[in-house]
C-alpha positions in Angstrom: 55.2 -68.4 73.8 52.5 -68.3 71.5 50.4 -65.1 70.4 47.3 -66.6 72.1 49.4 -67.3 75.3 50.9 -64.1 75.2 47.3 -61.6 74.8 46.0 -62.4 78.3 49.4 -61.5 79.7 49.2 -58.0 77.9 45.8 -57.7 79.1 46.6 -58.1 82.1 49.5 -55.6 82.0 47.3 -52.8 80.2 45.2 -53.2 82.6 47.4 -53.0 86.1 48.9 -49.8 84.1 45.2 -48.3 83.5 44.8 -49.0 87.3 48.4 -47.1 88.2 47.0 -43.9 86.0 43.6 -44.0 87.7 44.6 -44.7 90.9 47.6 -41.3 90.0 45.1 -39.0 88.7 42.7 -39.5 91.7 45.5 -38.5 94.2 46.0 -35.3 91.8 42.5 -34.5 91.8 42.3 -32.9 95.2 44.9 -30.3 94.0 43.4 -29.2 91.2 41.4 -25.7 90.9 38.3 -27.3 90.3 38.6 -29.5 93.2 39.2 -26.2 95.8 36.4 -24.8 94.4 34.2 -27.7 95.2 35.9 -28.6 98.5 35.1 -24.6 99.7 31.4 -24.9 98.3 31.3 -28.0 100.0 32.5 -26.4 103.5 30.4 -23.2 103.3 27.1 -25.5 102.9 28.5 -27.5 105.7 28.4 -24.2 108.1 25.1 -23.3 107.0 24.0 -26.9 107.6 25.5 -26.6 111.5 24.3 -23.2 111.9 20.4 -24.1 110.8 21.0 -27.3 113.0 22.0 -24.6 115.9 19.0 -22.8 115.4 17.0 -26.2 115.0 18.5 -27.2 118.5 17.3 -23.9 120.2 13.7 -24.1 118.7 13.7 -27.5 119.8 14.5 -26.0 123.3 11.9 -23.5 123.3 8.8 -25.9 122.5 9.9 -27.9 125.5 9.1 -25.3 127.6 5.8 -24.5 126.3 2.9 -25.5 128.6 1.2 -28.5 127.2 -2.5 -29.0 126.8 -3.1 -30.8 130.1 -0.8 -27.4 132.0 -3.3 -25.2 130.0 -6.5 -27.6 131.3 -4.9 -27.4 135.0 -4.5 -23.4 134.7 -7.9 -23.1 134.0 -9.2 -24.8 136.2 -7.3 -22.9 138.9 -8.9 -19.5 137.4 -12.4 -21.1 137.5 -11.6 -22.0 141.2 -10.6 -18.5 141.8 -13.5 -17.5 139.9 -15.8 -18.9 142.4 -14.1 -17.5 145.6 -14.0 -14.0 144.2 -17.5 -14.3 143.8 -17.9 -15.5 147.0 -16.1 -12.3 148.5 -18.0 -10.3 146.5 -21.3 -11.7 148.2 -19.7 -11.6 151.5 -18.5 -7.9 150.8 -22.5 -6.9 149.9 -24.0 -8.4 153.1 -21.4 -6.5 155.2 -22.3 -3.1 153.0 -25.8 -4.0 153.5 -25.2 -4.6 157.1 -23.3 -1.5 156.9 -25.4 0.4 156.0 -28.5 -0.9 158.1 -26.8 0.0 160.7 -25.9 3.3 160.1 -29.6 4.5 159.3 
């Protein structure tokens, strides 16, 4: 075997050992200090994430039971139609005081 026949075997074998050491120190990495610290930072933000998403949903909830523009139209309509009978028993009310009072004199 030749020198030049021989360096793309080595190559090769460098570089399925470089791929065994990565592939090792990957595994390793999740027990490592720094590692914990990130995986806890990484599951408090995750908790405040599901809360606000909580409080998101609930928001959510309330708008859908606010009245919409054509609830608010409807309603005042309804107040102007009540509107006009009060006034209408008010009128009524006077002519019968009126009578009332006709009456009485």
């Amino acid at each position: 075997m030749t020198l030049s026949q021989s360096i793309p075997i080595a190559c090769a074998v460098i570089s399925a050992l470089c791929a065994v050491f990565v592939a090792w120190r990957a595994s390793r990495w999740r027990e490592s200090d720094e590692a914990q610290k990130l995986i806890a930072r990484v599951g408090a933000v995750e908790g405040r994430m599901t809360k606000a998403e909580g409080r998101l949903d609930g928001i959510d909830e309330k708008f859908d039971d606010l009245p919409t523009e054509a609830d608010i139209a409807r309603l005042e309509g309804e107040i102007g139609t009540v509107k006009e009978l009060c006034r209408a028993a008010a009128a009524g009310v006077a002519r019968i005081e009126t009578f009332m009072m006709q009456r009485t004199s």
